[in-house]
N, C-alpha and C positions, 0 to 999 in steps of 0.2 A: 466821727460825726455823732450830734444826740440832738435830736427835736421832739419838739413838743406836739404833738397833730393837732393841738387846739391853734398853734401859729402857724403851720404847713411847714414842708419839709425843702421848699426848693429847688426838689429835682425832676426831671423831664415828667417821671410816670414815680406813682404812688409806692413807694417802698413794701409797704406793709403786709401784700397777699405774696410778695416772692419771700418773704421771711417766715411765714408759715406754712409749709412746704415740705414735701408733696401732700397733698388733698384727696382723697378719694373723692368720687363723685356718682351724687346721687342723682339719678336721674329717675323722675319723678312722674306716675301716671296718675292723672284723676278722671273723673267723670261727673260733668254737672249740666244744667241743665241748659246751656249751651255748645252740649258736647263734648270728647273727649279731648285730653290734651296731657301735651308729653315732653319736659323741660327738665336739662341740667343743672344742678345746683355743686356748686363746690365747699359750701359751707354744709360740710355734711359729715356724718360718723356715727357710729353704734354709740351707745351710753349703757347700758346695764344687760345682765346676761339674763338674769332670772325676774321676771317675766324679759323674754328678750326685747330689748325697746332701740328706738335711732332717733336722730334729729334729725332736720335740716333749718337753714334758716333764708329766706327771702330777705334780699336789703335793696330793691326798688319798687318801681310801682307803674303800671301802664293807666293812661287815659280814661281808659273803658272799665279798666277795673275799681277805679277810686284809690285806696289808698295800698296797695298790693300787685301784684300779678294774676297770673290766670290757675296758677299751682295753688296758692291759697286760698283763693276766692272758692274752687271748688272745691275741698278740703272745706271750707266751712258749710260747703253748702251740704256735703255727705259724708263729713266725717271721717271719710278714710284716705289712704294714699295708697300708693304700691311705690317701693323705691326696685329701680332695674341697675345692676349691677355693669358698666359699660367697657366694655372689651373693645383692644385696639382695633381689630377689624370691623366695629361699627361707629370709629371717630368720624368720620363724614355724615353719618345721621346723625350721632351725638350734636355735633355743631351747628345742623341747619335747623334744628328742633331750639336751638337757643334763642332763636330771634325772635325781634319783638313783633310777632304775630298778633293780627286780630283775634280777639275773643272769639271763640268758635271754631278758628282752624284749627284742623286736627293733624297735628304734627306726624303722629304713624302713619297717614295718609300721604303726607309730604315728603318726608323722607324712606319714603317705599318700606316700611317696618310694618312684618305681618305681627298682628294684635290676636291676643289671646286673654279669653277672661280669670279673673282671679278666680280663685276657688269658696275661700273665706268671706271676701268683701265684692262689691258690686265696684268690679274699676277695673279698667284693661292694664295687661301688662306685656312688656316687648316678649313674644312667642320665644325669640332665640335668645335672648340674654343669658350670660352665664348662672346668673340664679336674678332670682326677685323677693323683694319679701312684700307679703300684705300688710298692710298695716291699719289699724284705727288709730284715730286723735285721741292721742290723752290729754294736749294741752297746748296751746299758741298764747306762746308769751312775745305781748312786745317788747321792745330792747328799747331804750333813750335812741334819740336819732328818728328821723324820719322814712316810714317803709320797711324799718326791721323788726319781722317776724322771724321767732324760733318757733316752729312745728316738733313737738315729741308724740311720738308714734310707739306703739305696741306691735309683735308683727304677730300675725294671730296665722299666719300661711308661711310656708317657705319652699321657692321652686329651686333644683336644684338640677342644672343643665347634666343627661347623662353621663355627656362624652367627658367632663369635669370632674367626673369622680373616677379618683384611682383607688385600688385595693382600700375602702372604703374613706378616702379622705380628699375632701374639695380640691384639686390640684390646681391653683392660680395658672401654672406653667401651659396649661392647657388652653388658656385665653388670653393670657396677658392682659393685668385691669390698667386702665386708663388712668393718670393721676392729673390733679393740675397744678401747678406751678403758678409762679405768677407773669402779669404780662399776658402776653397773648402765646405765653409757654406750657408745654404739657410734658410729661415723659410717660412713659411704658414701662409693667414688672416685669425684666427677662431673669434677673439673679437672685437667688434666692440663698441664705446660708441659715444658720438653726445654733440658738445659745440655748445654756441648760442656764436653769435660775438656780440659784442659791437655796441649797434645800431640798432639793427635787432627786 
């Protein structure tokens, strides 16, 4: 099969997010001046080491907010974010925090998630998360399309869950991160194996 997305492709549900796959997922804290707020993004991922920086990108937009969500909206209003690194045992918060909430609810509220302030930036971040990173805006570039925003982030804080660190090294195996698939599909890290590069 080969389509074009400018003609559609035909089939039940959208090809495209199950073929880029697995996603990490950033889940995303701001604070603006309607309050704190707390959403999953799967268009998400590190981008450079030195200064360490990440992305994410928004591609809808709610009522209240005009041409975006409630993630970006306050990101422009203060600049910063916090992304929360989302472990299998907090997929039912992750999820309920997705919805499309009025402006102002605050989703760690809703989803029983104790809140903890950043240390760097003015913006809460999930207390238990396996790590978080602070971050400020370096940049929101829109994309062609309607409502797609890419946010790059600097992370100027880095929390890093105790019980996560093994003989000094972040152990995944310790939380299992969350991935998303596409569809209304997700999977979980349990296996882990290690190549040596070329060189090394």
């Amino acid at each position: 099969m080969f389509y074009r997305p400018e003609d559609g492709h035909g089939l039940p549900h959208n090809p495209f997010n199950a073929i880029v796959t697995p996603r990490p997922i950033g889940w995303i804290s701001t604070r603006g001046a309607l309050g704190d707020n707390l959403a999953p993004y799967s268009f998400f991922n590190a981008v450079a080491y030195v200064p360490p920086q990440v992305m994410f990108a928004s591609t809808s937009a709610k009522d209240d907010r005009g041409d975006t969500k409630d993630s970006v909206a306050q990101l422009r209003e203060r600049g910063v974010f916090c992304v929360n690194i989302v472990e299998y045992a907090m997929r039912d918060a992750m999820n309920l925090s997705s919805g499309p909430w009025q402006a102002g609810q605050d989703e760690f509220e809703m989803a029983g998630l104790e809140k903890a302030e950043c240390e760097t930036i003015d913006c809460p971040r999930v207390a238990r998360a396996p790590a978080a990173l602070e971050c400020k805006v370096v940049q929101i570039v829109q994309l062609p399309g309607k409502s797609n925003f890419v946010t790059f982030g600097e992370v100027t804080g880095v929390h890093l869950r105790d019980d996560c660190l093994v003989d000094g090294i972040f152990d995944i195996t310790r939380f299992h991160p969350l991935s998303r698939l596409g569809y209304r599909d997700y999977t979980v890290v349990r296996e882990l194996f290690s190549l040596k590069r070329p060189g090394e």
